[in-house]
N, C-alpha and C positions, 0 to 999 in steps of 0.2 A: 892132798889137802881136803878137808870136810866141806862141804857145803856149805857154813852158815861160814866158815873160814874163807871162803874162797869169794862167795856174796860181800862180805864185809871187806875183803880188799881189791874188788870192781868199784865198789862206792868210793872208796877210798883214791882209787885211780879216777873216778868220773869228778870228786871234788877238789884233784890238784887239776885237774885239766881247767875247771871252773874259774879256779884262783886265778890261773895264769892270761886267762882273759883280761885284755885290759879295756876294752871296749866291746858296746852290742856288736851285730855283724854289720859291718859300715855300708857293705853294697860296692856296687862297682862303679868307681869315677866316669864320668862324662870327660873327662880332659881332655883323651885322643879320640873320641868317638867321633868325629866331624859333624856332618847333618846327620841328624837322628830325627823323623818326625818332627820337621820342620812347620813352625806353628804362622809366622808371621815374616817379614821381612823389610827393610827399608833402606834406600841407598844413604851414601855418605852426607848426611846433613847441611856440612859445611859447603857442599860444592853448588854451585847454582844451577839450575834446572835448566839450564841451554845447554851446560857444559858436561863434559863425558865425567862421571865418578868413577873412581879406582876401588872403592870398595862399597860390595854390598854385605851388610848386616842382617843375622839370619838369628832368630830365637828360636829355639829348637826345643817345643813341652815337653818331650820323654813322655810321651801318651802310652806307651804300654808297659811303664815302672820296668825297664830293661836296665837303667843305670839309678843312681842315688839322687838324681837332679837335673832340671831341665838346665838348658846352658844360651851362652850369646857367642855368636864366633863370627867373623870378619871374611868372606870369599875375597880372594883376590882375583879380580873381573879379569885384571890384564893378562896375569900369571894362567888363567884360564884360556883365555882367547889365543895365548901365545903359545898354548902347550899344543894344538890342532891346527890351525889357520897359517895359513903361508904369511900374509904379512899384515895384522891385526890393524897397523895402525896406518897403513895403507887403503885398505879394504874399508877399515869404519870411518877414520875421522882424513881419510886423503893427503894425510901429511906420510914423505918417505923418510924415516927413520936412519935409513941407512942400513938397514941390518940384512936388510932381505936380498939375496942371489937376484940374478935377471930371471930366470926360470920359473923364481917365487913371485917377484913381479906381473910375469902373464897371468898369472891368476891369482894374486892375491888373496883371494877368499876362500882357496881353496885347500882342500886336507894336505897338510905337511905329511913328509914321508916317513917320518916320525912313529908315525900314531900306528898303532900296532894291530897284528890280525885279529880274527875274534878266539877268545880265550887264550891271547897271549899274555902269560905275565906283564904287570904293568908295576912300575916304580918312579923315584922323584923325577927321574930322568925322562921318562915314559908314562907316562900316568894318564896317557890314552886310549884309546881303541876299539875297534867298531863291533859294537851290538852284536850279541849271539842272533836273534830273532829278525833282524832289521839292520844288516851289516851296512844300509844307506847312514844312519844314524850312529856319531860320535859319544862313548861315556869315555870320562872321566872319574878318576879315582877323589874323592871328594875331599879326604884328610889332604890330597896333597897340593890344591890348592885353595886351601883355607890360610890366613894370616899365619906366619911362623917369625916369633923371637927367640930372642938370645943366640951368642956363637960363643959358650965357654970352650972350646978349645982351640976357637980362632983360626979353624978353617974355611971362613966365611958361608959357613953351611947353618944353617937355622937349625933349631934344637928342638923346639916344641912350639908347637899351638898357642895360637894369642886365645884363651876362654876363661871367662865367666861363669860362675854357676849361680843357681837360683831357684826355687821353688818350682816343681813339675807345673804342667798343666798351662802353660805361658797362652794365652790366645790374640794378643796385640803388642806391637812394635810401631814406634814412635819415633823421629829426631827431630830434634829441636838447638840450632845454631845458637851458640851464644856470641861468637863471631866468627873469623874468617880460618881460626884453627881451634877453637874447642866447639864442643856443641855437647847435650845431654840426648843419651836413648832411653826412653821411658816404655817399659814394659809390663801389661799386665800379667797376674800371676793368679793364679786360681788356691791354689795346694794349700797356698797361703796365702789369703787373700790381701792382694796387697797390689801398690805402684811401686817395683822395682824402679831404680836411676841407674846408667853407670855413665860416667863423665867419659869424654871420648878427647884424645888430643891425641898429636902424631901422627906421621903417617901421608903426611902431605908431600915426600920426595916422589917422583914418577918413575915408574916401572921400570928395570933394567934389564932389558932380551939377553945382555951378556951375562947377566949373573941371576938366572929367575930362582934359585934356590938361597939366595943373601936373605940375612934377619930383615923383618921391617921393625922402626922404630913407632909402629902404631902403640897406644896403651889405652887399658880398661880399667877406669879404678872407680869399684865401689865396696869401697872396705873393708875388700877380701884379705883377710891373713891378719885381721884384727880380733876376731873373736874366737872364743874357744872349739870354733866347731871342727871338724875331723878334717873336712878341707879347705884348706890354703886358699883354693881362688874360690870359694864362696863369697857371695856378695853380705855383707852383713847387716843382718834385722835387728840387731839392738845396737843398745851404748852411743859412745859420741861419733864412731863413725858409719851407724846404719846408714843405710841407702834403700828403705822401708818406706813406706805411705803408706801407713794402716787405721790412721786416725785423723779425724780433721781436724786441722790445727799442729798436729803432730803431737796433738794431747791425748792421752793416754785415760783421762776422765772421761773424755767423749765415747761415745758409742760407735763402734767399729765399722770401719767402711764394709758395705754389702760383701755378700758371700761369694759371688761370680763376678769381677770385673770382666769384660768381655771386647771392651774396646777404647780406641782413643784417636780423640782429633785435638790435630794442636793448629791452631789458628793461623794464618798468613798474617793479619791485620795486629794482633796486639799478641802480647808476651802470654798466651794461654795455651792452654793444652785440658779437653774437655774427657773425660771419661765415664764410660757409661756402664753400664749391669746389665747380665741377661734374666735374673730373677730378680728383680727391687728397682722400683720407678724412682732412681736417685741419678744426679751425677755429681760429680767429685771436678771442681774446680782449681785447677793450678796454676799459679799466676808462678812462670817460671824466668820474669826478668827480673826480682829481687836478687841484690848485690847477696853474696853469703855474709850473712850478719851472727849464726848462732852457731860458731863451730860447736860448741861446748853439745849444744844439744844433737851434732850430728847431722844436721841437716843443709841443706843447702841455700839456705835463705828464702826458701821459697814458702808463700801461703796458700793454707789449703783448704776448700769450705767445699760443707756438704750444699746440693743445692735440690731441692724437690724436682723430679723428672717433669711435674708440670704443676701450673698453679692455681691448678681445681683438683687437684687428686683426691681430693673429699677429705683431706686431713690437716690439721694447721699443725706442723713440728715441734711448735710453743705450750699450745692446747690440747693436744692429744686428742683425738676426734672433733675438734671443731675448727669448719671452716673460716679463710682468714677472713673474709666479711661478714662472719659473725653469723651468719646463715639465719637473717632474722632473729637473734640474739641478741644477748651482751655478751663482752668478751669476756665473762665469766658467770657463765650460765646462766645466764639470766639475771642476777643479783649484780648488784651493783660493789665499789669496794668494799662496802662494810654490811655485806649481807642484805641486801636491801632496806639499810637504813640509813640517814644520810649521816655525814661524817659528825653531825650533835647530835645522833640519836634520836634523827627524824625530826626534831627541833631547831628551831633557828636560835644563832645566839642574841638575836634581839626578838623578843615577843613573841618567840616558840614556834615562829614557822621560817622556814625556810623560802630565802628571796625568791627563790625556781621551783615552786612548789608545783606547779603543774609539768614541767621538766622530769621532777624528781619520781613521781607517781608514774609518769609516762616508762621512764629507764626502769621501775617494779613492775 
């Protein structure tokens, strides 16, 4: 074959290979990666602050772009303590379960025989074992106790990962109860700047030592597998079922919330959750005990207002460089509503002067 022959059926192969593309290159899912660069963390919401929680909540930014998206995923505390510890619930909270030998009993807090030597293969069953460097010190395999749903084939063996995905770069983690079995996790997100939600229920049965590898019926839903993007459990930024905060008001006319969210406090005392920026003196106020009122719009009923980081920043939001007490001013530059004239054109409508004339001179 000739050269110019040969050139022209390379091209020819480079642009059916092209066609057959049906997407950019998507990257690699976050879904079994368990903790990745774990950004923030916070226990189970609902559970009251005397009482033991079973699940902590770990947002994970994907800081080195290794996968397609930062994620949310569920440790399970128990499934954790039970995979090393002779008899967790002994040891932590002094109730005897029943589960644990007399052997396990004399030392309840101590390493089960279980937990494997250093660089012994570990698996669901084992998913223990002591430090190469510091063989005093227990790791654990991470994907294997993080939350796991589903049993499609009904071996009561859990199938996959309870996770969320979301915009890289996550640098805060929030919960907030809405009662005694749901509550919302409020996450910042950088990548995208924004207040991720995802609604949290389930999940409330207590650990089972006989069965630690059973699905839980914990669930994450922020809109994931609603919109068109390449992954299923992405939480969704548009449409009616976003789980977005990018705007205050959730108006889209408004001017976008700052470019590094960086943290959030959600109030003990009233239905708020305050959010703040590490480049822009704003915060971003969420009143999140409104009932859901606008499904249509996707939102959770909740209202959202920008609010000045302080209330001298030298700027009024309204006036664009002018402070709100006018800074020895008028609230418009100096002039008053009609140009420094009065509303008759500096005339009175009886006998040409106005009743406040010395008022009106004083405001020019």
């Amino acid at each position: 074959m000739s050269r110019p022959k040969s050139a022209f059926a390379c091209a020819l192969a480079v642009l059916a290979a092209l066609s057959a593309c049906e997407r950019r290159n998507q990257g690699i899912s976050a879904e079994n990666a368990g903790i990745y660069f774990p950004a923030a963390l916070t226990l189970d919401p609902r559970v009251p602050e005397d009482d033991a929680a079973r699940w902590l909540f770990v947002a994970n930014s994907n800081s080195n772009l290794a996968y397609n998206a930062g994620s949310l995923v569920a440790v399970d505390l128990d499934r954790f303590f039970h995979a090393w510890m002779n008899c967790p619930q002994l040891c932590l909270h002094k109730v005897d379960d029943g589960t644990c030998s007399a052997a396990a009993k004399a030392d309840p807090c101590g390493i089960r025989e279980t937990v494997q030597d250093i660089g012994a293969p570990i698996d669901a069953e084992t998913p223990c074992r002591h430090a190469a460097f510091r063989p005093q010190v227990i790791e654990c395999e991470d994907t294997q106790v993080v939350a796991r749903i589903g049993d499609d084939d009904g071996d009561g063996v859990a199938d996959r990962p309870l996770s969320v995905r979301m915009g890289s770069f996550i640098t805060a983690l929030a919960g907030w109860s809405r009662n005694a079995k749901e509550a919302l996790l409020l996450a910042t997100v950088k990548a995208d700047p924004s207040v991720t939600w995802v609604e949290l229920s389930g999940g409330m049965k207590p650990f089972d030592p006989q069965r630690p590898l059973a699905p839980t019926d914990l669930k994450f839903e922020c809109g994931q597998g609603t919109t068109d993007l390449f992954d299923e459990g992405r939480c969704a930024r548009s449409g009616q079922d976003a789980h977005a905060l990018r705007y205050p008001f959730d108006d889209g006319d408004n001017r976008r919330i700052g470019p590094e969210p960086s943290n959030i406090l959600v109030s003990k005392l009233r239905n708020w959750a305050l959010v703040t920026f590490a480049t822009t003196p704003e915060v971003v106020l969420i009143d999140s005990g409104v009932p859901r009122r606008r499904a249509a719009a996707g939102q959770p009923g909740r209202h959202h207002r920008r609010a000045r980081h302080d209330e001298h920043v030298g700027r009024d939001e309204q006036h664009d460089g002018r402070d709100e007490q006018h800074d020895g001013r008028d609230e418009h530059d100096g002039r008053d509503e009609h140009d420094g004239r009065d509303e008759h054109d500096g005339r009175d409508e009886h006998d040409g002067r106005d009743e406040h004339d010395d008022r009106q001179r004083a405001r020019a």
